[in-house]
N, C-alpha and C positions, 0 to 999 in steps of 0.2 A: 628643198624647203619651198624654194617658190613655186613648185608645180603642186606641191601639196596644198598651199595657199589658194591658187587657181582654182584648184577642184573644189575647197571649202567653198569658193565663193558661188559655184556654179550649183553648189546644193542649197543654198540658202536661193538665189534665184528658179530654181527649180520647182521648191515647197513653194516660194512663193506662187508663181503661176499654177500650179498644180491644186490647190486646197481650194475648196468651192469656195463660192463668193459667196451663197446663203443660203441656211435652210429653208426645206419646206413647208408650209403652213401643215401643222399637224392637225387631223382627224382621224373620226371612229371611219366613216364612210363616203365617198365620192360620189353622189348621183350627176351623171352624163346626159344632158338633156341637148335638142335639137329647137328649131325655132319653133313657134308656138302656131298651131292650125286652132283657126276660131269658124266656129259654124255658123248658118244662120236662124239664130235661134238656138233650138238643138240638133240642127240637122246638118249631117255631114258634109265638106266642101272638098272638090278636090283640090290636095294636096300632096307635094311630092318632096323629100328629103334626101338629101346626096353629101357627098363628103364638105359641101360651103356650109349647110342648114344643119345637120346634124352631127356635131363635135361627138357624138362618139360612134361614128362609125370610123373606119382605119384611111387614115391619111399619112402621106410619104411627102414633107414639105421638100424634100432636095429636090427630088423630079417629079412632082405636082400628080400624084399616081392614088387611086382610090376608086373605083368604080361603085362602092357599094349605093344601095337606093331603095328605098319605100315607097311605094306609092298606094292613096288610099284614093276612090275614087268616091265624088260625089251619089249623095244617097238622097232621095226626092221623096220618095215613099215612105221610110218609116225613120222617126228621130231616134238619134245616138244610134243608128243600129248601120255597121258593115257588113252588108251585101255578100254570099259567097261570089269568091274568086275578084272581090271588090279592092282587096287588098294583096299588094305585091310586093316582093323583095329580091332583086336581082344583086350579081355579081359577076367580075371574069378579074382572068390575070391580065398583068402587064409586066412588062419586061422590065427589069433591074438589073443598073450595071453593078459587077463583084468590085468590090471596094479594089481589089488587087490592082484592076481594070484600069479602075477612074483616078487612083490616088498617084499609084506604080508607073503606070504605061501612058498616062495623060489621057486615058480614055480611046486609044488605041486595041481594040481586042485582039487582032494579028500577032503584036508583038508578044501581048501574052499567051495567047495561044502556042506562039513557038517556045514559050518557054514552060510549058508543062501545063498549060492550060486546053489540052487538045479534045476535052470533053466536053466542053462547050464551043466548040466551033461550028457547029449549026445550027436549027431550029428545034430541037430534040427535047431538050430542058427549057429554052426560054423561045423568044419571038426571035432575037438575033444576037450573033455569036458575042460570048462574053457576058451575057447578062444569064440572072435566074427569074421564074416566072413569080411575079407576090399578087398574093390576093385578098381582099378583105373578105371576112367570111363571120357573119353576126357579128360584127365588131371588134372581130380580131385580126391579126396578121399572121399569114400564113403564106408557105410557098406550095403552089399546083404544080405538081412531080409532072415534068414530062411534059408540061404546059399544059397539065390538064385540070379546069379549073373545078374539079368536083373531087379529085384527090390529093388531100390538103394535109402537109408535114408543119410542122413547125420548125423555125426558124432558131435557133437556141446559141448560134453567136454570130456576130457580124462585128468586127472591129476595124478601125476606121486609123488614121493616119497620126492618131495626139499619141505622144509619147507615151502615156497611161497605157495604152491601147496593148504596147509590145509585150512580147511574152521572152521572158531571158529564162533558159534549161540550165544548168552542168551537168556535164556529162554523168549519167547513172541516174538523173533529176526525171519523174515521171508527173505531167498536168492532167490533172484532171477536168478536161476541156467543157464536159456536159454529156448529160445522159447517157452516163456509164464508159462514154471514151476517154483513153486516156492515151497521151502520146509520151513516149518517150526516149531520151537521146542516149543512144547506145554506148557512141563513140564516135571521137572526130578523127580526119586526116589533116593535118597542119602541113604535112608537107607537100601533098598536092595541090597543084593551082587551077584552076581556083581551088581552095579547099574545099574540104566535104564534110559531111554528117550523116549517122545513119540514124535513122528515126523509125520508131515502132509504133504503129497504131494497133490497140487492142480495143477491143466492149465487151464490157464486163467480163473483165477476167481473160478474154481471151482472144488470141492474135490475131487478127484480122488482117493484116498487109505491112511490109518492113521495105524502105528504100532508101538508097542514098544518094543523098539532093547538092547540088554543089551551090554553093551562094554567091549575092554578091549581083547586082542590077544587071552588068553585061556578060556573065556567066552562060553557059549553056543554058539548063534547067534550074533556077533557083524556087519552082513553084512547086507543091507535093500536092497533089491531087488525088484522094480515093475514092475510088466508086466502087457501090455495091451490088452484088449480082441480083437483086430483086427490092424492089422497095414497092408495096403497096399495086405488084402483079405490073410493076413495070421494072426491063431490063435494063441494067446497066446505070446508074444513078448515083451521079458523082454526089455527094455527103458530106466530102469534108474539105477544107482549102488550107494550104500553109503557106506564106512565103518565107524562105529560109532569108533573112537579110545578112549578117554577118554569125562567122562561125570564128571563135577567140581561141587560139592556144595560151596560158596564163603555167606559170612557174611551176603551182600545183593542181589547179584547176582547168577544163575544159569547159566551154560553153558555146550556145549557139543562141542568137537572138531571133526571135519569129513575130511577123505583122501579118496585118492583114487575115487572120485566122478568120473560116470562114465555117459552119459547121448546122448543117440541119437535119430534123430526124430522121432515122430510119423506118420509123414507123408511122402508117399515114391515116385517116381517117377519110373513107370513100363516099360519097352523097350519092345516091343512087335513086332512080324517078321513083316515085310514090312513100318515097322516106318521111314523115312525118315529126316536126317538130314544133312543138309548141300549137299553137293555130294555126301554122303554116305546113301544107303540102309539097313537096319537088314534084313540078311538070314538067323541068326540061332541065339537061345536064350541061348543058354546052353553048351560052351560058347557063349558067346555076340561077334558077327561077322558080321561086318558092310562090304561093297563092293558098287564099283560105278556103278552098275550095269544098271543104268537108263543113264547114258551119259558117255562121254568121258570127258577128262580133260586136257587142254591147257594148259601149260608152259610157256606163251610169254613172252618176255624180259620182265623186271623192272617192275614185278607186284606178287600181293600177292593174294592167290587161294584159295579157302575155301575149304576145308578137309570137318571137322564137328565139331556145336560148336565153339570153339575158336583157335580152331587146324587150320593152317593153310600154306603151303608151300610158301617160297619167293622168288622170283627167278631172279638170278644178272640181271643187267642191262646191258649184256654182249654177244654178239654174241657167245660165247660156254656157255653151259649149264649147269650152276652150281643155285644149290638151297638148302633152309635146310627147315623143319619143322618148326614150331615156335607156341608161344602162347603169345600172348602181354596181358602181364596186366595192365592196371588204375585204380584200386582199390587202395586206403586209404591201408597201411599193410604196414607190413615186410616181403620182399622175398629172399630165400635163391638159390645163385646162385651157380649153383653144375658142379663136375666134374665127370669122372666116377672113376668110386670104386676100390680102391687100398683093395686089399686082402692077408693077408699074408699066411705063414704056419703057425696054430697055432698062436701065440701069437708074431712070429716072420715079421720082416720087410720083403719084397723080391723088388726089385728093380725095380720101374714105374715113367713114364716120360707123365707129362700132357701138350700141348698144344694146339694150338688154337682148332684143333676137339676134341678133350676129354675134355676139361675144359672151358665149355662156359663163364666163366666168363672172359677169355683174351678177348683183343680185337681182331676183325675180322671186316677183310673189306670184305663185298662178293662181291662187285660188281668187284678188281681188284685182291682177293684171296690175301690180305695181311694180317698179323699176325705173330711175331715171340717170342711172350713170351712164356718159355720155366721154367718148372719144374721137378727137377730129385729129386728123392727119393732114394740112394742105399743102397744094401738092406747090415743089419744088423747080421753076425752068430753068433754072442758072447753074445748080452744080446737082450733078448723079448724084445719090445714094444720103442725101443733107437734108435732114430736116432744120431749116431756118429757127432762130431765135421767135419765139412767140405763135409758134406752125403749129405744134401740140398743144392742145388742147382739154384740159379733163373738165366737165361740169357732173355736179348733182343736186337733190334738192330732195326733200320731206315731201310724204304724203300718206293721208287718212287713211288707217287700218283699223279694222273696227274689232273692241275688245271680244273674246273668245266668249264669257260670262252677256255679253248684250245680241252677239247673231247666234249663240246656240241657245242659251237659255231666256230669251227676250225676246227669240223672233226679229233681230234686228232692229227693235223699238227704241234706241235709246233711252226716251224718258222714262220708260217701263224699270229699268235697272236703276236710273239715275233716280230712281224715288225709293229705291231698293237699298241703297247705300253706296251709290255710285254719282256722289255732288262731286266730289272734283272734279270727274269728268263731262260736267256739265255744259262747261264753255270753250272757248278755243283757244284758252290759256297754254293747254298742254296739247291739242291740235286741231284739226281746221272743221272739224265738227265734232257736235258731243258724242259721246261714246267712244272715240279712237284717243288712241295714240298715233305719234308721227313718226312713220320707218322713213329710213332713209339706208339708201345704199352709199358705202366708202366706203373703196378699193379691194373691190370686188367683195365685199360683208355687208352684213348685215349689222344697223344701230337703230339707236332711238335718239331722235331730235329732241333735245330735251329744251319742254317748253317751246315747241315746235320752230327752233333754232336751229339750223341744218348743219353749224358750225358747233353745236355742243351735241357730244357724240357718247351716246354711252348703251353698253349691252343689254340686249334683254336674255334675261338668263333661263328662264322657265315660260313657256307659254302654252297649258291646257286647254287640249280640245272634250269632246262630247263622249272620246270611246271610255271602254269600262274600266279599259286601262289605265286611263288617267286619273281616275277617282285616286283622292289621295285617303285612307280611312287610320285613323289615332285614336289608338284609347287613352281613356282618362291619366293623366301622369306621364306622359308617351311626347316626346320631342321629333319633331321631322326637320333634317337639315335640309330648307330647302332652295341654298344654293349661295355665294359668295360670302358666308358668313353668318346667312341670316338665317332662325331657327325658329320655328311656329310650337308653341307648346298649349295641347288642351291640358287645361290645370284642372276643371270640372264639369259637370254640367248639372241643369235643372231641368229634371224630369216632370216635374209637378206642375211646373207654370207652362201656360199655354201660349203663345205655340212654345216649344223646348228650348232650352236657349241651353249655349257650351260658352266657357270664359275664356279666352285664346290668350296667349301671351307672342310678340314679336321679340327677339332679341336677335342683337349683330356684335358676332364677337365674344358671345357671354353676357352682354350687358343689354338691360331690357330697353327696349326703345318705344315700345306701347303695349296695352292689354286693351281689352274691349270684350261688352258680351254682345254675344250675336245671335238674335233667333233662328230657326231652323226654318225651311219649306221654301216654296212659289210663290205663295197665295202670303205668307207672313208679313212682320212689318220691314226688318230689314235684315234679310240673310246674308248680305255681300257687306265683307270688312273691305275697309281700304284703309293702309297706313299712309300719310306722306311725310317726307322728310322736311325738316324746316330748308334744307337750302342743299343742292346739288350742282355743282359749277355754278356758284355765283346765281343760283336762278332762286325763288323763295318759294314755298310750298309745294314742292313735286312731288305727285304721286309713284309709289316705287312700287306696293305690292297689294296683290288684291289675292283674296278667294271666295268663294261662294259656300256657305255651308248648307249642304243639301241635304242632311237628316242627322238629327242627333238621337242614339240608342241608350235605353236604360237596358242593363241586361240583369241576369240573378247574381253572375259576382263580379259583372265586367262594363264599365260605361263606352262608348267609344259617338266620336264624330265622323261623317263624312264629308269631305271636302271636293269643291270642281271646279274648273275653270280658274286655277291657279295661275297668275302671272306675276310675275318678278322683274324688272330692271335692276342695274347696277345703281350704286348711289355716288358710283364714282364717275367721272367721265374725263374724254380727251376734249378739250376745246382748239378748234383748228385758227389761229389769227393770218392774218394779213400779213405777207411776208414767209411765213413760213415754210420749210422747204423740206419737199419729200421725193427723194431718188430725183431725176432730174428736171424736177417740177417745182414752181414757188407759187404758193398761193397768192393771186390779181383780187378775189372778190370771198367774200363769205356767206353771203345771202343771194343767192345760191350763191354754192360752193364753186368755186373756178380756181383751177390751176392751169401755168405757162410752162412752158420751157424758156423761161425769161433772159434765163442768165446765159444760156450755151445750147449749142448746134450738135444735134445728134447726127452720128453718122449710123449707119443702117451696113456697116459694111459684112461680107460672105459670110455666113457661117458662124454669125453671132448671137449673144442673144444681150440685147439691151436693155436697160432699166429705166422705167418709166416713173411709176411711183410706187413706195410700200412694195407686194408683189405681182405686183404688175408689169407684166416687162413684155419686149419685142422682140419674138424667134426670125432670125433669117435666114433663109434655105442658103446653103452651102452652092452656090453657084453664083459664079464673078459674072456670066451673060445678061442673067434676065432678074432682077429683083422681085422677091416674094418674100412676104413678110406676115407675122399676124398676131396680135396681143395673145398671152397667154398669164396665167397662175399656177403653179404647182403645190398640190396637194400631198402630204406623206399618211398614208393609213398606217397607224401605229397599234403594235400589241397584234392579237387576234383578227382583228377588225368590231371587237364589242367594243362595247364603253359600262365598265361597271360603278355602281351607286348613283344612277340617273334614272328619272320618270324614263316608263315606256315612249319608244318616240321619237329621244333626244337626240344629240349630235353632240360635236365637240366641233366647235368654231373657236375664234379667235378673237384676244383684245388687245389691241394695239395700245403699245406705251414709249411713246412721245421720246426719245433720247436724244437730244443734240437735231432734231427734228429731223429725223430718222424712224420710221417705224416699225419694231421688233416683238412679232407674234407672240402672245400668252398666250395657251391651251386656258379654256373656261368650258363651261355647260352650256350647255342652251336648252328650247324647250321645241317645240311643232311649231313647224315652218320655219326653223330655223335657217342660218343663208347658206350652209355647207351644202346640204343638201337640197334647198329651191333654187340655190341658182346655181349647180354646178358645171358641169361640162367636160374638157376633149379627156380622154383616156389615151393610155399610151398600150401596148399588147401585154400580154398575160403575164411574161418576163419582166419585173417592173426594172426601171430605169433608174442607176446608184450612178453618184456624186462621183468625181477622183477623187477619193480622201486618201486612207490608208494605203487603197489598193495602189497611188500613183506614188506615197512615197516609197514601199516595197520597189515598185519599178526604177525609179530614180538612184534609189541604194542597189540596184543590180547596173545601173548606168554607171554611177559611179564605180562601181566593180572591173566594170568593160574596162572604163577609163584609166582609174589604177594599171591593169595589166597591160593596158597596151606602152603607157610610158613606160613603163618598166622592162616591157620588151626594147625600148628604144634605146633604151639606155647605152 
C-alpha cells in the first residue's frame, strides 16, 4: 500500500510539471517580418538582414547557428527599382551536436561513438565527429546530407532529454516514428546482461534493417544507428538514431524505453546552379548563393514582392520608401515570434533594449511607421543570470493613425471628411490630430487609446481600406454583422431626392442604438455616418463606428447601398491602473504606460523560457556557459489557416480580459492592418512545435508502468 501511495504521488507531481503553462495566442495567420529598410526618398539604401534583423529566417538559440542573409544593394539611378544581381541571398551548414551527444555523453562524441555511434565519427555528415550538418534554407530548417549545403533533407524528429521526450515499446508494440518508419520491438532478453532488445526498422511497409541493441549507459552498444545506402546520390547516410535506455521484463508484459530518437528524411531536395526561384537565381552551390540576376525588382507602393519561396518584401503604402522582408504563414502549428538575441558576458546580464525593429513581436504599423513598445533589460554586475528588482522595464504610449475614409477618400485632408460627417473627429479629444484615432501597442497587439488614453485599451474590430474587396454592398432590408455585436441594417432608400440618400439602422445585440439618413457620393453633403457611444470606460461621447456611403442604387425590383471605409472599435474596453500586475510586471505609470518587475528578481536560468507580461516571455538557450536569451510570443494557426465570416483582409487577433490581473486571450475579428499580421515575426520550421499535453501524460502512464513492474519485480 505504501508504495502504491508513492507512485500516486509521483503522478500527480508528474501532470503537474508536465501540462503546459499556456496557450497560444490563436490566429488565422502569422506574418514573419525583419527590421524595416527606409530609403531615401524612394530610392533604395543598402541593406542587409541575417538571423538578428530578420525573425524569420532559421535560427538555433542553443548554439547560436543561422547563416541565412539578404542583401539588397543600394540603387542611385532609378527609385524603388532593384538593380539585376542587386539583390542576394546566401546560406551554408553548420555543425549540430546529436541530442544523444550533448545530453547522454556530456558532449563528449568519442564515447558515443564507441557506443554505436560510428557513423558520425568524421567529417562526412557534419564539420566534426557527433554532430549533423543544419541549414537554413528560405526560412526553413533543414539538414545538408553529407555537409552539403545545397542538398537539403528534412529534419522530422529530434527529441531532447524531458521526460515527454521518451518513447516506451512492449514488446510486439510498433511507432510510427515519421514519414513512413516505423520501428518495432520484437523481443527482449531479460536474462542477458546487460539485456537486450531486438528492434525492427521498416518504411512503409517494409524491412529496411533489424538489430539487437543492449542497454543501459555503460553497456556495450546501447545506441541503434541506420544508415541508408543512397540518400539524394550520396552513400551511406545515417537516417535514423535510437538510444536503447532501459529494457523491462514485467510479470506479463515486456518493454524497452527509447530517448534521444533522432530521424531525418530520406528523401532530399538538390539546389543545383541556374535553378530559379521566385526572383532569385542559384550562382553558386557551395555556399548556396541565390541573385536576381534574370530581372530587376520593383518596389511599388502597397504591395508585396516575391524574394524566393515564401520570403517576400512588403512595402508601405506610402510615398517614402519603407519595406521589411517577411514570411506569412497559414499552416495549422505553433509559431514562435522572436526578437534579436540578447547576449551576455559569460553568464552575466549586459544591458538591451527591444522595440519595434528588434522585436517583431511588438506591434508595427508600416504603412505610417508607428510602434512604441519598448523593452529594457539592464544589465546586472553583482549576481549571473538576475535580473534585479525594477531592471525590466516595459513602456508604451498612443499615436496618430489617420482614418481609412480621410487618406483614401480625402486625400488625407481632414477637414475635407470632417465637413462630410466626420465632427467627432475634429478635435483631439479622441486623438492628437483631427482625423485619427490613437493606436497604441500592448503586449505585443494591437488597440485604441480611447479618448487618446494609452491606459484605456480597447479593439479595433474592422478597419477598411480602398480595394474592391472591401466594399461592403446591402440591399434594401439586408443586415450586415459587422462585428462584436453590432449590426448595420439598410431599412430604405430615396431614389427621387438628390443627391440619393439610404436610411441605415446601427444595433448591438438586437437592440437599436441609432438610425440616420445619409446622402450618397464625394461631391454630396454628408455621405459619412458616424455613431458615438454615450460613454466607453468611463470616457463621454466616443466615436465607435464609422462608414462611408459611396453610392445608393434604385434597381427594377432591387434597391441596394454601397458602403467603404468601414471602421469599427469595441465599446468595451480594458482599463490598465496603477498597481496592477501582469505576469511578472506591475504597472509604475499610466500615461505613458510603464511597467516594473517591482516586486521580484527574475532569474534567466538554462533552458528556460520566462514570463514577462501577458505573452510575452523570455527564451533562454539551453546552455549553462554563456547566456542567450530573447523575448518571444507565440502564435497557434488554428483550423485551415482561413478565417470564415470576416471582410476580405482580416485576421483574428486577440482581446485581453483582465482576471485577477492576469491576461487571458479572446479570439476576436479585426480589420486591415490588423497587429497579427503588421507586427508579427520569428517562425519556428514547417514541423510546427506542440505543448507536452496529452502526449507527456501517455508517457508518464508508461512510467508509471516501468515503475509498477519494477517493484514488483522486487518484491
Amino acid at each position: 500500500m505504501k508504495k502504491i501511495t508513492i507512485v500516486a504521488l509521483v503522478v500527480l507531481m508528474l501532470l503537474t510539471a508536465a501540462l503546459p503553462a499556456s496557450a497560444a495566442v490563436k490566429v488565422s495567420s502569422v506574418e514573419i517580418r525583419g527590421s524595416v529598410a527606409s530609403g531615401t526618398g524612394v530610392s533604395t539604401t543598402t541593406t542587409t538582414w541575417d538571423k538578428s534583423t530578420f525573425a524569420g529566417f532559421f535560427y538555433d538559440l542553443k548554439d547560436n547557428l543561422g547563416l541565412e542573409n539578404l542583401t539588397i544593394t543600394e540603387n542611385r539611378t532609378s527609385a524603388r527599382v532593384i538593380d539585376k544581381s542587386d539583390m542576394t541571398y546566401t546560406t551554408n551548414g553548420e555543425a549540430k551536436q546529436l541530442k544523444v551527444v550533448s545530453k547522454q555523453y556530456s558532449g563528449n562524441p568519442q564515447d558515443a561513438i564507441n557506443r554505436g555511434l560510428e557513423q558520425f565519427a568524421d567529417g562526412s555528415m557534419a564539420t566534426k565527429a557527433g554532430n549533423y550538418t543544419i541549414v537554413g534554407w528560405m526560412a526553413e530548417k533543414y539538414i545538408a546530407v553529407k555537409n552539403k549545403p545545397y542538398k537539403l533533407a528534412k529534419l522530422l524528429v529530434e527529441h531532447g532529454a524531458a521526460a515527454s521526450e521518451k518513447k516506451t515499446l512492449t514488446v510486439g508494440e510498433s511507432w510510427e516514428v515519421g514519414s513512413g518508419y516505423t520501428l518495432t520491438a520484437n523481443s527482449i532478453d531479460a536474462k542477458a546482461s546487460p539485456r537486450q532488445v531486438w528492434l525492427t526498422l521498416s518504411k512503409d511497409g517494409v524491412k529496411k534493417d533489424d538489430k539487437v541493441v543492449t542497454a543501459g549507459t555503460n553497456e556495450s552498444k546501447p545506441i541503434y544507428t541506420y544508415v541508408e545506402a543512397n540518400v539524394c546520390g550520396e552513400n551511406d547516410v545515417p537516417v535514423f538514431i535510437t538510444y536503447v535506455d532501459s529494457v523491462f521484463a514485467g510479470a506479463t508484459t515486456d518493454m524497452v524505453q527509447l530517448r534521444y530518437t533522432w530521424l531525418m528524411s530520406a528523401t532530399c531536395t538538390e539546389v543545383k546552379s541556374g535553378d530559379v526561384f521566385g526572383n532569385m537565381k542559384v550562382s553558386n552551390q557551395n555556399p548556396l548563393t541565390l541573385k536576381n540576376s534574370e530581372s530587376t525588382v520593383t518596389l511599388s507602393q502597397d504591395t508585396s514582392v516575391s524574394v524566393m519561396g515564401d520570403i517576400k518584401l512588403k512595402v508601405a503604402d506610402s510615398t517614402d520608401l519603407r519595406y521589411y522582408p517577411i514570411v506569412l504563414k497559414t499552416t495549422p502549428g505553433i509559431y514562435e515570434v522572436r526578437g534579436k538575441v540578447a547576449s551576455g558576458t559569460g553568464t552575466s546580464i549586459t544591458t538591451t533594449t527591444w522595440n519595434k525593429s528588434s522585436f517583431a513581436g511588438f506591434f508595427y504599423d508600416l504603412k505610417d511607421n508607428l510602434g512604441l513598445e519598448n523593452l529594457t533589460i539592464t544589465e546586472n554586475t553583482t549576481s549571473s543570470r538576475l535580473i534585479d528588482k525594477n531592471d525590466l522595464v516595459y513602456t508604451t504610449d498612443g499615436e496618430a493613425k489617420q482614418l481609412k475614409v480621410v487618406s483614401k477618400q480625402y486625400s488625407g485632408v481632414p477637414q475635407s471628411a470632417i465637413d462630410k460627417g466626420l465632427e467627432q473627429f475634429a478635435d483631439g479629444s479622441m486623438a492628437t490630430k483631427a482625423g485619427n484615432y490613437t493606436i497604441v501597442g500592448w503586449m505585443a497587439e494591437k488597440y485604441i487609446a480611447v479618448k487618446n488614453k494609452p491606459y484605456k485599451l480597447s479593439k479595433l474590430l474592422v478597419e477598411h481600406g480602398a480595394a474592391a474587396s472591401e466594399k461592403k454592398t446591402l440591399t434594401v432590408g439586408e443586415s450586415w454583422e459587422v462585428g462584436a455585436g453590432y449590426t448595420l441594417t439598410a431599412n430604405s432608400i430615396d431614389a427621387k431626392a438628390s443627391p440619393r440618400q439610404v436610411w441605415l439602422t446601427l444595433s448591438k445585440d438586437g437592440v437599436k442604438k441609432d438610425d440616420k439618413v445619409v446622402t450618397a457620393g464625394t461631391d454630396q453633403s454628408k455621405p459619412i455616418y458616424t455613431y458615438v457611444e454615450a460613454s466607453v470606460c468611463g470616457e463621454n461621447d466616443v466615436p465607435v463606428f464609422v462608414t462611408y456611403v459611396d453610392s445608393v442604387f434604385a434597381g427594377a425590383t432591387t434597391d441596394m447601398v454601397q458602403l467603404r471605409y468601414t471602421w469599427l472599435m469595441s465599446n468595451t474596453c480594458t482599463e490598465v491602473k496603477s498597481g496592477d500586475v501582469f505576469g511578472n510586471t506591475k504597472v509604475s505609470n499610466q500615461n505613458p504606460l510603464t511597467l516594473k518587475n517591482s516586486e521580484s528578481t527574475i532569474s534567466l536560468s538554462s533552458d528556460t523560457t520566462v514570463s514577462v507580461l501577458g505573452e510575452i516571455k523570455l527564451k533562454v538557450a539551453d546552455d549553462t556557459s554563456n547566456l542567450r536569451y530573447y523575448p518571444m510570443v507565440e502564435y497557434e494557426i488554428i483550423g485551415d489557416g482561413t478565417t470564415t465570416g470576416t471582410p476580405s483582409g482580416t485576421v483574428v487577433a486577440t482581446t485581453p480580459a483582465k482576471t485577477s490581473n492576469v491576461t487571458t486571450p479572446v479570439a476576436t475579428t479585426v480589420g486591415e492592418g490588423a497587429a497579427v499580421t503588421t507586427t508579427t515575426a520569428t517562425a519556428v520550421p514547417t514541423t510546427p512545435k506542440t505543448e507536452p499535453g496529452f502526449e507527456a501524460v501517455f508517457a508518464i502512464a508508461g512510467l508509471l508502468a516501468v515503475a509498477f513492474l519494477v517493484l514488483r519485480q522486487r518484491k
